[in-house]
C-alpha positions as CSV (number, residue, x, y, z in Angstrom):
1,X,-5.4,96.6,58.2
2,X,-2.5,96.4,55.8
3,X,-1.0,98.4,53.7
4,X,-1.7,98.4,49.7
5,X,1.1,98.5,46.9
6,X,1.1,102.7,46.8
7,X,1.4,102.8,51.1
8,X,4.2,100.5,51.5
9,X,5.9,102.6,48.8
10,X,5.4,105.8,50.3
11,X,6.7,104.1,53.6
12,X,9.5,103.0,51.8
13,X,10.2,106.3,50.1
14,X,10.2,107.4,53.3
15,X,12.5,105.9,55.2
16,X,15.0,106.1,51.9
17,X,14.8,109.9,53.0
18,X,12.6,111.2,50.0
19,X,10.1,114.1,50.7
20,X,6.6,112.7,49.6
21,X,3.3,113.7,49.9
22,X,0.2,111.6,51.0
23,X,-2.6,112.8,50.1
24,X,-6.3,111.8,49.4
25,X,-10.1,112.3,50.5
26,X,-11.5,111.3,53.7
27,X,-11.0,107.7,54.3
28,X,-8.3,106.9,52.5
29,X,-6.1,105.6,55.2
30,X,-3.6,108.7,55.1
31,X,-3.2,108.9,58.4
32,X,-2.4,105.0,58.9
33,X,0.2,105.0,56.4
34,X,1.5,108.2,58.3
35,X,1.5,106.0,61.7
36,X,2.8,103.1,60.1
37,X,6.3,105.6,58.8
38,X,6.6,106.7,62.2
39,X,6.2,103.3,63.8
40,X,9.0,101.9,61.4
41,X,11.2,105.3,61.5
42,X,11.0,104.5,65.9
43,X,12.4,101.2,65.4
44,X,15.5,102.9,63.0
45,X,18.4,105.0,64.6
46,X,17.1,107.9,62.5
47,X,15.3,111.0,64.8
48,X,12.2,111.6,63.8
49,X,10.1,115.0,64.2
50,X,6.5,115.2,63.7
51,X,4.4,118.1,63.2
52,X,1.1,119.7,62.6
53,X,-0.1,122.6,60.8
54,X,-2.8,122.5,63.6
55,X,-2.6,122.2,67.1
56,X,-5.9,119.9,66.3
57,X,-3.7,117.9,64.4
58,X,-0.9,117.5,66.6
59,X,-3.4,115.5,68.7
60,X,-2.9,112.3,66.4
61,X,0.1,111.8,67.6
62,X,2.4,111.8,70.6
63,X,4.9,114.2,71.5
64,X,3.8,116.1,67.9
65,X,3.9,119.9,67.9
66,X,2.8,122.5,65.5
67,X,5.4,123.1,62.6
68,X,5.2,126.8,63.6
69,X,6.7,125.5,66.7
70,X,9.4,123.3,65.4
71,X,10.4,125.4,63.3
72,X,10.6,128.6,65.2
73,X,8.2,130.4,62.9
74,X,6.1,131.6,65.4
75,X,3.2,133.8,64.6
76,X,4.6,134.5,60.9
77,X,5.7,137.8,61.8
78,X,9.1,137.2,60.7
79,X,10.6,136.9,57.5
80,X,12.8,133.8,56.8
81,X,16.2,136.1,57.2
82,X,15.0,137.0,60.5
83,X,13.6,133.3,61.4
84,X,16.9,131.9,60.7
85,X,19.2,134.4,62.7
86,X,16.8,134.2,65.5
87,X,17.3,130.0,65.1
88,X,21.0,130.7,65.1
89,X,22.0,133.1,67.7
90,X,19.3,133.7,70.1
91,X,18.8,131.5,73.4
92,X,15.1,131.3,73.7
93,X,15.7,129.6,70.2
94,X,18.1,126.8,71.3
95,X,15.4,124.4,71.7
96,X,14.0,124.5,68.5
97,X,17.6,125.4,67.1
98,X,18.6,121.2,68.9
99,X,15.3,120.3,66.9
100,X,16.5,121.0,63.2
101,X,19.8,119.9,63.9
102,X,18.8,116.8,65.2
103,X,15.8,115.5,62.6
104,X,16.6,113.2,60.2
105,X,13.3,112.8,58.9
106,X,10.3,115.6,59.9
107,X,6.9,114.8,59.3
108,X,4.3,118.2,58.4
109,X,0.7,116.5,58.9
110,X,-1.8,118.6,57.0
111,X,0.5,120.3,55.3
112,X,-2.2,121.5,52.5
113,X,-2.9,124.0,55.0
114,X,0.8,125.8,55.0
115,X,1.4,129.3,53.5
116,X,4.3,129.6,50.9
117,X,5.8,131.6,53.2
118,X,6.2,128.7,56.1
119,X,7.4,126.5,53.1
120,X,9.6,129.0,52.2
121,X,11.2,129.5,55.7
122,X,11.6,125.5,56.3
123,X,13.6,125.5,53.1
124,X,15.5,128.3,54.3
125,X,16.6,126.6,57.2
């Protein structure tokens, strides 16, 4: 399968460091295009993150982990003052602390399914 005109622009976009969305019904190769970014974004020197609303979702790919998780987020019980300065200065965080430092490019897979408040937070950080 190859990618059409619109896909190879996304993965383009993509790697360029733009924030796009992919999005479509069933079908629509969405999650081939999404393989095909991270398949070109392993052979760059960039570090790539990718994540799931889900934990469903996070079985697409390998090594993928909820956003929640990446992101420190947690349960949502926190607000994104309190996710931050838990990020910044609290050992059980220095894991996912490494994480945002480290990503160059993050990938949110389903990310229909995320609250303003988690989009909210990942700004924040």
């Amino acid at each position: 399968m190859s990618l059409n005109e619109e896909q190879n622009l996304a993965v383009q976009r993509a790697l360029e460091g733009h924030n796009i969305l992919i999005h479509g019904p069933a079908g629509t190769g969405k999650s081939y295009v999404i393989k095909q970014i991270i398949d070109t974004i392993k052979k760059t020197p960039k570090k790539l993150s990718v994540t799931a609303t889900t934990g469903t979702a996070c079985v697409a790919y390998p090594d993928d982990m909820t956003i929640h998780k990446w992101s420190g987020y947690g349960d949502g019980r926190n607000n994104k003052k309190e996710i931050a300065e838990l990020v910044q200065h609290n050992r059980h965080y220095m894991e996912c602390k490494q994480r945002i430092i480290e990503t160059d490019i993050l990938i949110i897979d389903e990310c229909s399914m995320m609250s303003r408040k988690l989009f909210e937070c990942l700004d924040y950080l």
